[in-house]
Chimera marker file (.cmm) of the C-alpha trace (Angstrom):
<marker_set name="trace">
<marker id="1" x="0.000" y="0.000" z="0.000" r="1" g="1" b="0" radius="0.5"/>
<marker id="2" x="2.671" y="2.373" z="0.560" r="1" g="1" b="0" radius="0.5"/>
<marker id="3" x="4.387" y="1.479" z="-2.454" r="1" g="1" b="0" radius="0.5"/>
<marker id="4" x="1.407" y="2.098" z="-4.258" r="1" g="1" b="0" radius="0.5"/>
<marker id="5" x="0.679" y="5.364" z="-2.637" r="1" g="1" b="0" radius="0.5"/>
<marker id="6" x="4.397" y="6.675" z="-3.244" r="1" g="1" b="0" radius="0.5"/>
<marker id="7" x="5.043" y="5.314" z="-7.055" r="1" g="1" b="0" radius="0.5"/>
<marker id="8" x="1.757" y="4.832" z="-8.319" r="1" g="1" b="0" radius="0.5"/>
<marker id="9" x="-0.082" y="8.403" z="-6.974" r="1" g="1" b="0" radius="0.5"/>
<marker id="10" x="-2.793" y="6.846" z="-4.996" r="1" g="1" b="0" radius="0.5"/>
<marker id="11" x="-4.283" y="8.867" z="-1.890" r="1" g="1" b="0" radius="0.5"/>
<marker id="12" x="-2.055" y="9.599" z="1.547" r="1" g="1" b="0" radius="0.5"/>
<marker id="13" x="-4.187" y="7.559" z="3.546" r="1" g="1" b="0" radius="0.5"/>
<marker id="14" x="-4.094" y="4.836" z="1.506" r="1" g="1" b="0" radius="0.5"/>
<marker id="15" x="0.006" y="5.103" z="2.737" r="1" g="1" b="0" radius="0.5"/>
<marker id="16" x="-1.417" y="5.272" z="6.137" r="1" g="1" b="0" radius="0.5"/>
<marker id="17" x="-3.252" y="2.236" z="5.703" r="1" g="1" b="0" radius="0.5"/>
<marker id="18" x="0.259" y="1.062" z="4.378" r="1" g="1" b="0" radius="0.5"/>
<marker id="19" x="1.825" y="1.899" z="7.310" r="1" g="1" b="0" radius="0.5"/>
<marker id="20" x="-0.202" y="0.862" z="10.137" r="1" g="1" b="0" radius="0.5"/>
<marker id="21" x="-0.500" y="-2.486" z="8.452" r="1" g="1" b="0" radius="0.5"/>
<marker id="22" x="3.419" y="-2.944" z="9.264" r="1" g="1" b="0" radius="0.5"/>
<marker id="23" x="3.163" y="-2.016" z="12.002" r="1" g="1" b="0" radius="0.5"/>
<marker id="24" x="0.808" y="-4.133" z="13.026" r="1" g="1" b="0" radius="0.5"/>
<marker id="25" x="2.262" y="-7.364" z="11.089" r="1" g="1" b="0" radius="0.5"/>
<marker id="26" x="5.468" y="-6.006" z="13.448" r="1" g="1" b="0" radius="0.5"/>
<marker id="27" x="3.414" y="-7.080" z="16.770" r="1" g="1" b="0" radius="0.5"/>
<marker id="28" x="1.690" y="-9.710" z="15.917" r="1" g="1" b="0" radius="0.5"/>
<marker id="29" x="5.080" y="-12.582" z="16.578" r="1" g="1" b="0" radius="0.5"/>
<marker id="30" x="5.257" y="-10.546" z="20.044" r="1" g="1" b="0" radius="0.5"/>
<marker id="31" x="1.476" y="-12.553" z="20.687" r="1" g="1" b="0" radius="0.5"/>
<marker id="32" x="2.785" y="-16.191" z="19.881" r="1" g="1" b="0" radius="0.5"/>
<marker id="33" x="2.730" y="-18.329" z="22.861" r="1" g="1" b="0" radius="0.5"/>
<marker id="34" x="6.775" y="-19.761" z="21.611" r="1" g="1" b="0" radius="0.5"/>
<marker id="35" x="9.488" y="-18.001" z="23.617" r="1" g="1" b="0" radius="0.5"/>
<marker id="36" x="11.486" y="-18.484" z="20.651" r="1" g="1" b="0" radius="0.5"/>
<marker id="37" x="11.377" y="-15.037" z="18.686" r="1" g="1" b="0" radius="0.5"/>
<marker id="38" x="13.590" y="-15.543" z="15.896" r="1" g="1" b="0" radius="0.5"/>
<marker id="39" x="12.161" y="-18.654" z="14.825" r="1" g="1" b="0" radius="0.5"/>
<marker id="40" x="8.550" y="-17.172" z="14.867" r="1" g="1" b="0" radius="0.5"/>
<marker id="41" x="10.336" y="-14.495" z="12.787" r="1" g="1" b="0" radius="0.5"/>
<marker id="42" x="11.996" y="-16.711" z="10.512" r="1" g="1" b="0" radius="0.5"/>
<marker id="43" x="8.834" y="-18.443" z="10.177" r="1" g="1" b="0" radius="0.5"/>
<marker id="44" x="7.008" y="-14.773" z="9.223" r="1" g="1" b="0" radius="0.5"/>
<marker id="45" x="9.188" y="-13.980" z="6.795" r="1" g="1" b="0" radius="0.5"/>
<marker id="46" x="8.545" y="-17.374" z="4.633" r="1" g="1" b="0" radius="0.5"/>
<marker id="47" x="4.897" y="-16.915" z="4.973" r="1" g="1" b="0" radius="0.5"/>
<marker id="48" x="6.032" y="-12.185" z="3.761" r="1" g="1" b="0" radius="0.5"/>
<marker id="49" x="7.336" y="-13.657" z="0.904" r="1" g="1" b="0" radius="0.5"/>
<marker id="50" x="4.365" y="-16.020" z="-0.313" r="1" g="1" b="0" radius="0.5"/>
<marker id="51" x="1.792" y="-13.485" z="0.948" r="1" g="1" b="0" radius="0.5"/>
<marker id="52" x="3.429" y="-10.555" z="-1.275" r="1" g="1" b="0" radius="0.5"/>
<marker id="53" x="3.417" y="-12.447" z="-4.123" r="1" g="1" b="0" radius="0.5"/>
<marker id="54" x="0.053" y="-13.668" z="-3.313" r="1" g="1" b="0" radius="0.5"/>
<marker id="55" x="-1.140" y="-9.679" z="-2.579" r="1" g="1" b="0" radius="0.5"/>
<marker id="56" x="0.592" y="-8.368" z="-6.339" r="1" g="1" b="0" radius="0.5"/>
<marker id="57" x="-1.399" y="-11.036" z="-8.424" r="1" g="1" b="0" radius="0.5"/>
<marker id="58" x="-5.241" y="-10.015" z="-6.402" r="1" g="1" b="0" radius="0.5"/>
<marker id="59" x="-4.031" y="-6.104" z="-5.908" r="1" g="1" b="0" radius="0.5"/>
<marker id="60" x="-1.512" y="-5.383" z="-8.789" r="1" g="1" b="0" radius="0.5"/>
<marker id="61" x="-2.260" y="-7.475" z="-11.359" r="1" g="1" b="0" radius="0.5"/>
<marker id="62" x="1.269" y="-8.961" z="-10.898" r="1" g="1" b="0" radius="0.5"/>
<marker id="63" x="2.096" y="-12.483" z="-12.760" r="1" g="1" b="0" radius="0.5"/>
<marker id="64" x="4.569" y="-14.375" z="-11.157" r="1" g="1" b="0" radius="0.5"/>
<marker id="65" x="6.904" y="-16.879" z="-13.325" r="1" g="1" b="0" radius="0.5"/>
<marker id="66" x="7.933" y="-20.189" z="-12.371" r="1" g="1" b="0" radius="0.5"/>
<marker id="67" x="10.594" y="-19.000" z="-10.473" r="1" g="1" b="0" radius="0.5"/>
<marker id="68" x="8.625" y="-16.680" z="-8.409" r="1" g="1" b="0" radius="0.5"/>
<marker id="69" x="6.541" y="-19.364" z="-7.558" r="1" g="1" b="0" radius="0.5"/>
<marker id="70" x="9.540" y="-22.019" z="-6.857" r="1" g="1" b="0" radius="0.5"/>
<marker id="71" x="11.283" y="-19.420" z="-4.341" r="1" g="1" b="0" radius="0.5"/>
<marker id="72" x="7.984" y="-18.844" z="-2.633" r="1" g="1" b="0" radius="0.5"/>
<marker id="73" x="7.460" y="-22.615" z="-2.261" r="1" g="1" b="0" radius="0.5"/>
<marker id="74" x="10.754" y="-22.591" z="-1.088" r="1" g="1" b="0" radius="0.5"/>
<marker id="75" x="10.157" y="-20.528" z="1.660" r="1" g="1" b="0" radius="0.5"/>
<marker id="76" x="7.141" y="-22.083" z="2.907" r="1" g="1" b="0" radius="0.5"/>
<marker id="77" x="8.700" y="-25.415" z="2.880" r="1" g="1" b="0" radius="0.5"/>
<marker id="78" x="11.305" y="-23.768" z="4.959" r="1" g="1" b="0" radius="0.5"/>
<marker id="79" x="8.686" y="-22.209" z="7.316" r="1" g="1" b="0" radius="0.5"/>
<marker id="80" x="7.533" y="-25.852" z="7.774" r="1" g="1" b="0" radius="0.5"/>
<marker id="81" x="11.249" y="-27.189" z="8.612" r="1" g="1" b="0" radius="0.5"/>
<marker id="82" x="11.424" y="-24.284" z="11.189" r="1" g="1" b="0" radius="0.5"/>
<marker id="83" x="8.250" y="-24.725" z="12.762" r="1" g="1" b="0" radius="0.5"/>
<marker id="84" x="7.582" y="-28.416" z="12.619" r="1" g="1" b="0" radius="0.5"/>
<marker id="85" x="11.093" y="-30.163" z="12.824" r="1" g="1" b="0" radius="0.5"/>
<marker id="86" x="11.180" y="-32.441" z="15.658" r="1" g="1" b="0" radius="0.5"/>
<marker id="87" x="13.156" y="-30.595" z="18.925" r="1" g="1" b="0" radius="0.5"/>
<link id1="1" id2="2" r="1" g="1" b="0" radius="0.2"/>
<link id1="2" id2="3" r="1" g="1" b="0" radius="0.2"/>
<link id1="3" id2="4" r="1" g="1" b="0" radius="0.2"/>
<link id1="4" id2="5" r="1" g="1" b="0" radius="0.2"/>
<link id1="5" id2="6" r="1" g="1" b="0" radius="0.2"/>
<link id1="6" id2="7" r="1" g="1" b="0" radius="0.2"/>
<link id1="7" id2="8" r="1" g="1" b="0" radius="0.2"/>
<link id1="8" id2="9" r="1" g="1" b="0" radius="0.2"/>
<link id1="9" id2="10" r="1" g="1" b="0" radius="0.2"/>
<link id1="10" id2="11" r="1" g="1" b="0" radius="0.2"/>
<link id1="11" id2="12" r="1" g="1" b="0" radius="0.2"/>
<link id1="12" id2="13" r="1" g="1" b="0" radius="0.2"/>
<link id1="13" id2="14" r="1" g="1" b="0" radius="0.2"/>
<link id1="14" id2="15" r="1" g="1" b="0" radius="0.2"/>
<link id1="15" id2="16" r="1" g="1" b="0" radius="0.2"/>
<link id1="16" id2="17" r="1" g="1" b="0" radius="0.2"/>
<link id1="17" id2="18" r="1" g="1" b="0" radius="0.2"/>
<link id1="18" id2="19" r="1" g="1" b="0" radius="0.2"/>
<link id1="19" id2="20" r="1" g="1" b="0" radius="0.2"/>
<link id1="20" id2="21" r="1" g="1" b="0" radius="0.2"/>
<link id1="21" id2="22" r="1" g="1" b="0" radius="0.2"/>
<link id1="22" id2="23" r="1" g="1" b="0" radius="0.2"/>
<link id1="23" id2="24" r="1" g="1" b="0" radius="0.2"/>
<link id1="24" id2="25" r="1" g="1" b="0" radius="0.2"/>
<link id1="25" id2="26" r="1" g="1" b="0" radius="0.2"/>
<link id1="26" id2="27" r="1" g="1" b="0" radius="0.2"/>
<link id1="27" id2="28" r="1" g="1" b="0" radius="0.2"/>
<link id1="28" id2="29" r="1" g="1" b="0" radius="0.2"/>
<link id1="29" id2="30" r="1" g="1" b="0" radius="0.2"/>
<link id1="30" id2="31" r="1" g="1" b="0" radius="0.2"/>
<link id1="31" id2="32" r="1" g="1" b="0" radius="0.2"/>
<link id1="32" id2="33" r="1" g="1" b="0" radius="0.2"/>
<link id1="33" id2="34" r="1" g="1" b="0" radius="0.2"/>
<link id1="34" id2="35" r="1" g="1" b="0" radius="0.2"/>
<link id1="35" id2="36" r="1" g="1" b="0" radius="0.2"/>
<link id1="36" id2="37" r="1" g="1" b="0" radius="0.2"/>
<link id1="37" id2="38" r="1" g="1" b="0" radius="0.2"/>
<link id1="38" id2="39" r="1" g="1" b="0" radius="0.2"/>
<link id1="39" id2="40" r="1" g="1" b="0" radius="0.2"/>
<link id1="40" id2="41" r="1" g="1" b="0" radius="0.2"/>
<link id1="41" id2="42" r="1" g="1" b="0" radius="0.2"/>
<link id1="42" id2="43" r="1" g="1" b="0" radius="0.2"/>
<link id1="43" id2="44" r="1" g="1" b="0" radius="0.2"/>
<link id1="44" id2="45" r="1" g="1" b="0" radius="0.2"/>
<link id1="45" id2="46" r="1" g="1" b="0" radius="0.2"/>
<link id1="46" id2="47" r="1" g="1" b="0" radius="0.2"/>
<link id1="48" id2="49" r="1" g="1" b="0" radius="0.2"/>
<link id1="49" id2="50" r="1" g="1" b="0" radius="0.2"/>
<link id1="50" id2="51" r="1" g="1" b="0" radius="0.2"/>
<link id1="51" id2="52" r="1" g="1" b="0" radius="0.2"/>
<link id1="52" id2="53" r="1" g="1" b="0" radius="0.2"/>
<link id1="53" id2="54" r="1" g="1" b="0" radius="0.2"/>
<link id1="54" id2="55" r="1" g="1" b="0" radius="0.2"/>
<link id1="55" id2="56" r="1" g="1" b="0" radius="0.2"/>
<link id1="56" id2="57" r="1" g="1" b="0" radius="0.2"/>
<link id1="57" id2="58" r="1" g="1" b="0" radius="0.2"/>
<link id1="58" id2="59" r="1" g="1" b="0" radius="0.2"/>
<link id1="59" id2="60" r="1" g="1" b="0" radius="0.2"/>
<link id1="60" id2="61" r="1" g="1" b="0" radius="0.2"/>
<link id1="61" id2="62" r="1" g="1" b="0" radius="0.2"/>
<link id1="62" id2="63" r="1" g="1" b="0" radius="0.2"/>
<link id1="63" id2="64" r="1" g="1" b="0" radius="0.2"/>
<link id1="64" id2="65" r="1" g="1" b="0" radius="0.2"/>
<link id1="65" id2="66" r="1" g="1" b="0" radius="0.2"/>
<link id1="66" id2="67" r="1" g="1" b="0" radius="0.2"/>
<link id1="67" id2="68" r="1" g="1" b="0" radius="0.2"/>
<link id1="68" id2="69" r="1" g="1" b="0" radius="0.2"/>
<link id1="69" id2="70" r="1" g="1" b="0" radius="0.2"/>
<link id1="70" id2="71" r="1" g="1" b="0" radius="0.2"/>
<link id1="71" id2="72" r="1" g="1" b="0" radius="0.2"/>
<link id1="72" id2="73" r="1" g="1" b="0" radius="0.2"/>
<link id1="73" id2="74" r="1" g="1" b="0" radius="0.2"/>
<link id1="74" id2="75" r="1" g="1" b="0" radius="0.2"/>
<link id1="75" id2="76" r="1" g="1" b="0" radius="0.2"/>
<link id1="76" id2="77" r="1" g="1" b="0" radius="0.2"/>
<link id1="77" id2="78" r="1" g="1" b="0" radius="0.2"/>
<link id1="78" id2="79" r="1" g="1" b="0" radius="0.2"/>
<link id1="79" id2="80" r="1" g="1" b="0" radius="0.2"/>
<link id1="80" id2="81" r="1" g="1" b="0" radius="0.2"/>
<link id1="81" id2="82" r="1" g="1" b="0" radius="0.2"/>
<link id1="82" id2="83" r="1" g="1" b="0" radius="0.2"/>
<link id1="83" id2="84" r="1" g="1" b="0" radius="0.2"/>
<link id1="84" id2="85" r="1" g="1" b="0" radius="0.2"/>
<link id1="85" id2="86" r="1" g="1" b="0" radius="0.2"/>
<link id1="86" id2="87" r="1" g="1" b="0" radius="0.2"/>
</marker_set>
């Protein structure tokens, strides 16, 4: 949203919008009940990189190619490892 808002000319609050969102996504692995914060915020940033993609293709009109889609997969298989491995 704030992208959109600074390089494509759409309203101010539409960058607010932007900006609370982040912050927001920016609390939300202080609520998960693991102690562990860097794994929660490993895990986040697998699930950042699928969601973005998944946001420019309903909001933007983005396509992604096979290798967009491989390095997102990629990621969430990675989320899995970090989340689900056996400890």
């Amino acid at each position: 949203m704030v992208w959109q808002a600074v390089r494509e000319g759409r309203a101010w609050w539409f960058a607010a919008l932007g900006v609370l969102a982040l912050g927001l996504y920016g609390f939300a692995a202080s609520f998960q009940p693991d102690a562990q914060f860097g794994r929660i915020l490993a895990a986040y940033g697998g699930i950042f990189v699928a969601g973005s993609l998944a946001w420019g293709m309903a909001l933007d009109g983005y396509r992604p190619d096979r290798f967009d889609v491989i390095g997102a997969a990629v990621c969430l298989v990675g989320v899995g490892v970090i989340m689900y491995a056996p400890r």
